[in-house]
C-alpha positions as CSV (number, residue, x, y, z in Angstrom):
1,X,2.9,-35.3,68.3
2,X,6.5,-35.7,66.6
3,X,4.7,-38.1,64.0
4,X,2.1,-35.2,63.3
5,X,4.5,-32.9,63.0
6,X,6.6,-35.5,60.3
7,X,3.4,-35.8,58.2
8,X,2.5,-32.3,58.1
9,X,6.0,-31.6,56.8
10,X,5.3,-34.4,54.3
11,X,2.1,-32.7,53.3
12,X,3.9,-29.2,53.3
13,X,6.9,-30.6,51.3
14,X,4.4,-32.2,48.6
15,X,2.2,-28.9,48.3
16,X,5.6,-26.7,47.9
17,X,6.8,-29.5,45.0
18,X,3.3,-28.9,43.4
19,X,3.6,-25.4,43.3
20,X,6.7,-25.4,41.7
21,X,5.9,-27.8,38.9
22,X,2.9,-25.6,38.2
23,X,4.7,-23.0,38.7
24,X,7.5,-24.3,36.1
25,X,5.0,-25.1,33.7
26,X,3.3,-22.0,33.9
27,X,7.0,-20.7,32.9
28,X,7.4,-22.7,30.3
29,X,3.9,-22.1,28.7
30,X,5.0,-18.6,29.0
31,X,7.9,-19.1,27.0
32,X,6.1,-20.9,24.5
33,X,3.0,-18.1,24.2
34,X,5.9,-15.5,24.4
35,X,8.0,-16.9,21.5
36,X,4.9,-17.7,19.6
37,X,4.3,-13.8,19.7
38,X,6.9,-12.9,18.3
39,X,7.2,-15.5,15.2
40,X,3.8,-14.5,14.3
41,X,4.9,-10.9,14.2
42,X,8.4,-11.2,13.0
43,X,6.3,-13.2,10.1
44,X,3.7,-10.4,9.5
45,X,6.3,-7.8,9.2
46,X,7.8,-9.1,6.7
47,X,5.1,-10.4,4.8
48,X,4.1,-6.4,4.6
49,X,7.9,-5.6,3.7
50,X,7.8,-8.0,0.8
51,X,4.3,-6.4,-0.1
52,X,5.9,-3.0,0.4
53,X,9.3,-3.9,-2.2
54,X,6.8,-5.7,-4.8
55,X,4.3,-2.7,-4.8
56,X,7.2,0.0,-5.2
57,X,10.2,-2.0,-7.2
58,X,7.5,-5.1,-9.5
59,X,5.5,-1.5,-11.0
60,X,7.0,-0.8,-14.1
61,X,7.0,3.0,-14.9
62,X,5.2,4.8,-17.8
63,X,6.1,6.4,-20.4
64,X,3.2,8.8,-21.3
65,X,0.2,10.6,-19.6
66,X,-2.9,9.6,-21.5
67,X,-4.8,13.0,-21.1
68,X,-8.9,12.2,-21.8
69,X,-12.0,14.5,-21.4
70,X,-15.5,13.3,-21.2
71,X,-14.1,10.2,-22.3
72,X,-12.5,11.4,-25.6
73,X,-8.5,11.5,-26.1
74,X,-6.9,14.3,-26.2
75,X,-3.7,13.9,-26.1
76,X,-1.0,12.0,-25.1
77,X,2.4,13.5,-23.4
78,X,5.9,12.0,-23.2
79,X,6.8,11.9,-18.7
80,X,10.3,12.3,-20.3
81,X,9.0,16.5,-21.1
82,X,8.6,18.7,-18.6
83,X,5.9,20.3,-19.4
84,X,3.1,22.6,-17.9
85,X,-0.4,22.9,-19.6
86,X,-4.1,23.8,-19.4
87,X,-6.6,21.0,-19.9
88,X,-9.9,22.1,-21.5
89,X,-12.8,20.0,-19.5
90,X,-16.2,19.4,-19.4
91,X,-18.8,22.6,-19.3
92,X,-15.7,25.3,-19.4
93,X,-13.9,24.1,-16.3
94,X,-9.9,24.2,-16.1
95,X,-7.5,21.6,-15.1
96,X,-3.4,22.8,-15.3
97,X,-1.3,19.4,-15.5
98,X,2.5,19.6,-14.8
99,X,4.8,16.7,-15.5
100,X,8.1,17.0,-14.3
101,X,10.9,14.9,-13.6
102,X,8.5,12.1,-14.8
103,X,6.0,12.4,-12.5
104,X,2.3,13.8,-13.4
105,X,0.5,15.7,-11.1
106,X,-2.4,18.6,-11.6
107,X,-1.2,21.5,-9.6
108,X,-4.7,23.6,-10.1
109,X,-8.9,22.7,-11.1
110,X,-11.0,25.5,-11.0
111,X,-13.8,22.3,-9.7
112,X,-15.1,23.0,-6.3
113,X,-13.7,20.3,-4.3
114,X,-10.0,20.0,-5.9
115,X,-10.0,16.3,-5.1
116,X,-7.8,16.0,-8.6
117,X,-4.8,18.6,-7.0
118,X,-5.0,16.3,-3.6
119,X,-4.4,13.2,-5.3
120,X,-0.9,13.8,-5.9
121,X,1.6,12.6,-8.6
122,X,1.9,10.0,-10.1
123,X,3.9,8.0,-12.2
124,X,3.1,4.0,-12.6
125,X,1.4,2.1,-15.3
126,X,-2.2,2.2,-14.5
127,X,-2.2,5.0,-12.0
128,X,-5.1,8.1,-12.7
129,X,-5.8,11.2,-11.7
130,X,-9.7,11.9,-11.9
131,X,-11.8,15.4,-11.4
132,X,-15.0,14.2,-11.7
133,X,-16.7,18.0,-12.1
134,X,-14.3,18.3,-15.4
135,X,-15.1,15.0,-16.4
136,X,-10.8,14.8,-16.8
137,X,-9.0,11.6,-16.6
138,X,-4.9,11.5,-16.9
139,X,-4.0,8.0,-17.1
140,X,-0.4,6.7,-16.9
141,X,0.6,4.4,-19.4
142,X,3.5,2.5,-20.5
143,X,4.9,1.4,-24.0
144,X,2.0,0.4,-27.1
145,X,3.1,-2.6,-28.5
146,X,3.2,-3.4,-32.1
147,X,-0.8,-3.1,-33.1
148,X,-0.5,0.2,-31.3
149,X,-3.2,-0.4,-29.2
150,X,-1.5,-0.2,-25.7
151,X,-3.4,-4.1,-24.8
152,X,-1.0,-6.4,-22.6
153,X,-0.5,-10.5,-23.3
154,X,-2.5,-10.6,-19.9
155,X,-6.0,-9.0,-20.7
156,X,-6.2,-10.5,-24.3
């Protein structure tokens, strides 16, 4: 019975060390999963802040508004004015465009869905405002280079 007893606290003693080296290395893969998480999020986050700084410090500025109707130029408008104006668009509609502190924006369309007064301003190369209804485009764009036509080394 003594001898029973031994071998059953043999048999205890190895289940209780089994547990607790699976229990460790449940730890330790814990640990592991744990840190993992947060590399892989410390590493998205900034991968999207270095997004974030290119997006808003790489875009160069512009220099004018590029305003066009129905695909036709009609004028072009220093962001260094401040300056408030009517635009003229397609089939008697009106568009009022206010630069100011170099930033475009149209404040009022007469178009029935205003999509062109909720886009906002703006003030990067490339950037557009559009009212379809007007058939009005205001484009930002940035310095013309020698030939005058406004092309970049990159598209030619």
């Amino acid at each position: 019975m003594a001898e029973e007893k031994k071998n059953n606290n043999k048999d205890n003693n190895k289940d209780n060390n089994t547990k607790n080296n699976n229990n460790t290395n449940n730890s330790t893969n814990n640990n592991h999963n744990k840190r993992n998480t947060l590399i892989m999020i410390v590493s998205i986050a900034a991968i999207a802040f270095g997004l974030y700084l290119m997006e808003t410090y790489a875009s160069s500025f512009g220099e004018y508004a590029e305003v066009a109707v129905d695909g036709v130029i009609k004028q072009e408008i220093p962001l260094t004015e401040d300056i408030t104006i009517n635009i003229d668009g397609y089939d008697g509609g009106v568009n009022r465009l206010v630069i100011k502190d170099g930033k475009c924006s149209i404040t009022e369309a007469d178009c029935p869905d205003k999509l062109c007064v909720k886009q906002g301003k703006i003030r990067k190369t490339g950037e557009s405002i559009i009212c379809l209804p007007h058939r009005v485009v205001v484009t930002i764009r940035g310095k013309k280079d020698a030939d005058g036509d406004g092309v970049d080394a990159i598209t030619r």
